[in-house]
Backbone as CSV, one residue per row, in Angstrom:
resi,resn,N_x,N_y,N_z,CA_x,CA_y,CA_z,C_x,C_y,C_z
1,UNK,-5.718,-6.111,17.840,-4.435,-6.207,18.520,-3.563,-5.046,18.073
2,UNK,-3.281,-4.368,19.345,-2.213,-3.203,18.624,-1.147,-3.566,17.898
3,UNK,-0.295,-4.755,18.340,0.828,-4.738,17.858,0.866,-5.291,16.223
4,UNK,-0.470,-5.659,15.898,-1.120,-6.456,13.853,-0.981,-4.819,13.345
5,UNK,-1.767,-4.035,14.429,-1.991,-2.736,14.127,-0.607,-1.990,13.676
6,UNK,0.665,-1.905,14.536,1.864,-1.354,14.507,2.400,-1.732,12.899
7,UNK,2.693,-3.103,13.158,2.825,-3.526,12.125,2.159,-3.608,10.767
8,UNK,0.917,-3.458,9.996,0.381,-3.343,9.227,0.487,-1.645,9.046
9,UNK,0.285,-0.682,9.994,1.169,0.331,9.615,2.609,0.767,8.764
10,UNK,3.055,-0.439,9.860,4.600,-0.251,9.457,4.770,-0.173,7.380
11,UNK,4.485,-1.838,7.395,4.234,-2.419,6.481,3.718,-1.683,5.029
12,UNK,2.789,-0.631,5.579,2.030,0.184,4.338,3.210,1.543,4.110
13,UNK,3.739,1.927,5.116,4.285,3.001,4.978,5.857,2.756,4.427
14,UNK,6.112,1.197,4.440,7.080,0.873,3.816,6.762,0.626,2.148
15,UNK,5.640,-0.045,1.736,4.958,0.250,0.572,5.405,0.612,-0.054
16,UNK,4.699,2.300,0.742,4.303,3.425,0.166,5.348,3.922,-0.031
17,UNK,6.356,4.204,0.176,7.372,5.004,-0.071,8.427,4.032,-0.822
18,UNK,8.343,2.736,-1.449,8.784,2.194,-2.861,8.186,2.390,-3.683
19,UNK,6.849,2.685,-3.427,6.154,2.801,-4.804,6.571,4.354,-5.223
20,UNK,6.419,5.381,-4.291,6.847,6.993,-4.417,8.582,6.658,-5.059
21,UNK,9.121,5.624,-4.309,10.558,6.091,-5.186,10.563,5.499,-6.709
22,UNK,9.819,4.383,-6.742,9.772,3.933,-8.380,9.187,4.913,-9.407
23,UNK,8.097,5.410,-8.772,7.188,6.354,-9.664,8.143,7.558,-9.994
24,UNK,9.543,7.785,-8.795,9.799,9.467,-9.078,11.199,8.837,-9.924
25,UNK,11.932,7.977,-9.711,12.612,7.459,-10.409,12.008,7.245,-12.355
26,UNK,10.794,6.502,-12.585,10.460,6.533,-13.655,9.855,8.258,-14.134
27,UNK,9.803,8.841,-13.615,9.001,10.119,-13.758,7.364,9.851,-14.050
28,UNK,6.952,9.322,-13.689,5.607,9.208,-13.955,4.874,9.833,-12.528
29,UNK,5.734,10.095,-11.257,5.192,10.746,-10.217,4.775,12.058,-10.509
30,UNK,5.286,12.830,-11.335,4.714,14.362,-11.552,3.692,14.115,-12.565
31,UNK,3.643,13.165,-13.300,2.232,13.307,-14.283,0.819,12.557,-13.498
32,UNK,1.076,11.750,-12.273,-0.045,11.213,-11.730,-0.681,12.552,-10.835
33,UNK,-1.990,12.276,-10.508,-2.637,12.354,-9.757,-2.549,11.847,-8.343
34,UNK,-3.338,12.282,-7.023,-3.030,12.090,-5.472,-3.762,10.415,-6.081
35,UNK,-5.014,10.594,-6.486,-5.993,9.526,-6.514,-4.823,8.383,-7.314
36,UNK,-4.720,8.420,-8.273,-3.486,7.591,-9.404,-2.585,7.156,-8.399
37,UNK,-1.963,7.710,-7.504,-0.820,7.467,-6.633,-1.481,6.583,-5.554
38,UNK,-2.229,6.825,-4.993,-3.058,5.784,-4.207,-3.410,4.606,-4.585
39,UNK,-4.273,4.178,-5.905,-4.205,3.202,-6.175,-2.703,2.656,-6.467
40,UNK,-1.726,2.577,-6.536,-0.499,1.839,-7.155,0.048,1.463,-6.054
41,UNK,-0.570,1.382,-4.773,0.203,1.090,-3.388,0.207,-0.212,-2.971
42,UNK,-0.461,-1.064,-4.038,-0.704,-2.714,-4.157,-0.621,-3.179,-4.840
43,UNK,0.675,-3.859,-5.072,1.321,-4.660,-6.254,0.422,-5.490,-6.788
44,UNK,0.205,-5.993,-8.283,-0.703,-7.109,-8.515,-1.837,-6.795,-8.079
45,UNK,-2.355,-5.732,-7.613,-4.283,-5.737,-7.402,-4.998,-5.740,-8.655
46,UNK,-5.982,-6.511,-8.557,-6.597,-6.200,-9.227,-8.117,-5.050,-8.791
47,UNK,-8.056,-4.093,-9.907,-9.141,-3.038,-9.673,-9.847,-3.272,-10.375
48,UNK,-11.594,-3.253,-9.886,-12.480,-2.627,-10.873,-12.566,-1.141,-10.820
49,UNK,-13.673,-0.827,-11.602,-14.096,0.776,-11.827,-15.045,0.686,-10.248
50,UNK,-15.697,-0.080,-10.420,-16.943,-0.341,-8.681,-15.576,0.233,-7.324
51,UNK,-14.232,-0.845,-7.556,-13.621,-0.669,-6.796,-12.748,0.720,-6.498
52,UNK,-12.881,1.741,-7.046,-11.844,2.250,-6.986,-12.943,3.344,-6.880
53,UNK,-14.346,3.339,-7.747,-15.403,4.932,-7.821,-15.750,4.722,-5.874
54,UNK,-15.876,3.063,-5.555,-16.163,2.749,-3.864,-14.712,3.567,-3.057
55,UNK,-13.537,3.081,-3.007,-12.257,3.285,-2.669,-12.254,5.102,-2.010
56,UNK,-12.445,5.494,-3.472,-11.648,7.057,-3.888,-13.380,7.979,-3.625
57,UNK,-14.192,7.247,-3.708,-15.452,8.373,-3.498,-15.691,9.266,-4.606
58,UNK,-15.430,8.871,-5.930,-15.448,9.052,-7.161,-16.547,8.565,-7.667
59,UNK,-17.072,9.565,-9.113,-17.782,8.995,-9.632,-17.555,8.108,-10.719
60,UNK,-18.148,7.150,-11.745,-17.872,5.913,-12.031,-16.608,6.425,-13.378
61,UNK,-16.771,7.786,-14.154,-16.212,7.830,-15.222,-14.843,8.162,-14.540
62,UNK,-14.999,9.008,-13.541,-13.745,9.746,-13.031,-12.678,8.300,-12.567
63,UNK,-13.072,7.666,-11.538,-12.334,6.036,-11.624,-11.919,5.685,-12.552
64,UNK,-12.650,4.934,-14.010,-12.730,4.846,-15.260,-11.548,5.595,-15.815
65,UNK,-11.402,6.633,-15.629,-10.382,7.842,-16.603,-9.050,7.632,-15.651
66,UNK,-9.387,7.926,-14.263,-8.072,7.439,-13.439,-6.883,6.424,-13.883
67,UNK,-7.788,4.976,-13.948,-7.844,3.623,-14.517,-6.537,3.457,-15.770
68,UNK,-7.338,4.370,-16.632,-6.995,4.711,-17.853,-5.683,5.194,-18.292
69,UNK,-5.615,5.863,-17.334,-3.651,6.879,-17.169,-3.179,6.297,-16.822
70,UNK,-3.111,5.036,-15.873,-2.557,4.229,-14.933,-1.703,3.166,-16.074
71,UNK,-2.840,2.628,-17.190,-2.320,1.847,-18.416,-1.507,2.934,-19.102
72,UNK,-1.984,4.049,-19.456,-1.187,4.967,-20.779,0.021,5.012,-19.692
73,UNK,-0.043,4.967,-18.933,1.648,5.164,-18.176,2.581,3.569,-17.906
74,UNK,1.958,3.161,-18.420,2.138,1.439,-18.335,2.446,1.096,-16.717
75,UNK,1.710,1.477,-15.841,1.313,0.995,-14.235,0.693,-0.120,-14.366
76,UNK,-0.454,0.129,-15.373,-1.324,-1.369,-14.675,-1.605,-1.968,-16.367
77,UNK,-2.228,-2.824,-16.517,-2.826,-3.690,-17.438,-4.253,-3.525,-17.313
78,UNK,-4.784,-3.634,-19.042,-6.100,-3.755,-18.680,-6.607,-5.051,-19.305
79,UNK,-7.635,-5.674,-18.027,-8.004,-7.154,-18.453,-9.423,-7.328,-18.763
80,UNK,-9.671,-8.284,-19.604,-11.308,-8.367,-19.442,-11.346,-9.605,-18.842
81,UNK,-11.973,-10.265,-18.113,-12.721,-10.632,-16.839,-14.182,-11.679,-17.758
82,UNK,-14.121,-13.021,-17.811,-15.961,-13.572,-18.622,-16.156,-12.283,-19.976
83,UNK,-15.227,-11.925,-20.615,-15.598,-11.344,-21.286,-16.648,-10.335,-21.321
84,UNK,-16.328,-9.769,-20.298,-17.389,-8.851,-19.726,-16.962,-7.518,-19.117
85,UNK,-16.087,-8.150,-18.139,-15.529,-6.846,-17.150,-14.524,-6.751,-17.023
86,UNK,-14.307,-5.323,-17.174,-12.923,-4.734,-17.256,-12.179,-4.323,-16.196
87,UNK,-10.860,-5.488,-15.798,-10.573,-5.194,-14.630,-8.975,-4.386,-14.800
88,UNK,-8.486,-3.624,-14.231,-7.323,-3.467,-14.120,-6.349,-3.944,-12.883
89,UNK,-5.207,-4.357,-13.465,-3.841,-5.050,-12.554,-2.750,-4.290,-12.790
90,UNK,-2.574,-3.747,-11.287,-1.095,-3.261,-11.235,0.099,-3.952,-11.641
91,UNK,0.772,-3.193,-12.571,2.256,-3.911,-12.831,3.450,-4.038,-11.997
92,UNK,3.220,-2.648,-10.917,4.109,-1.955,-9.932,5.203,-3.562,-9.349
93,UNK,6.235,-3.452,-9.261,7.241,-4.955,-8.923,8.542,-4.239,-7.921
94,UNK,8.510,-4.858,-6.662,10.003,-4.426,-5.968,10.740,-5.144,-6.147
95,UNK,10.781,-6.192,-7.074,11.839,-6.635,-7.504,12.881,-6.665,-8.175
């Protein structure tokens, strides 16, 4: 349906440009990456490394290291998952 279509447009590009003003407001927009900036466009996601090397067309360390800056910049959290897998969750909040 075009008009789910219009709207789910709408919707992302409204997002996207809170998350660009939080990031340039905190300054953490000039130390990210295009890839880093992409993932943070979904509040509360949770990422794997699968998800993001699938996502970004990355290989598994490069995701992994992405991942990684995302916490040292305090964006996301890192969780373990069955004590096993390491997932990361965006902190990003428009509230």
């Amino acid at each position: 349906n075009l008009l789910v279509d219009v709207k789910t447009v709408e919707e992302t590009l409204a997002r996207s440009a809170k998350v660009d003003r939080l990031l340039y407001q905190s300054g953490a927009l000039k130390r990210l990456t295009l890839w880093q900036v992409t993932l943070v466009t979904e509040p509360g996601k949770l990422w794997s490394v699968a998800e993001v090397r699938d996502t970004l067309d990355i290989a598994d360390n490069t995701a992994r290291a992405n991942l990684r800056v995302l916490v040292k910049e305090q964006i996301a959290s890192e969780i373990t998952a069955n004590g096993q897998k390491t997932l990361y969750q965006l902190k990003i909040s428009f509230d």
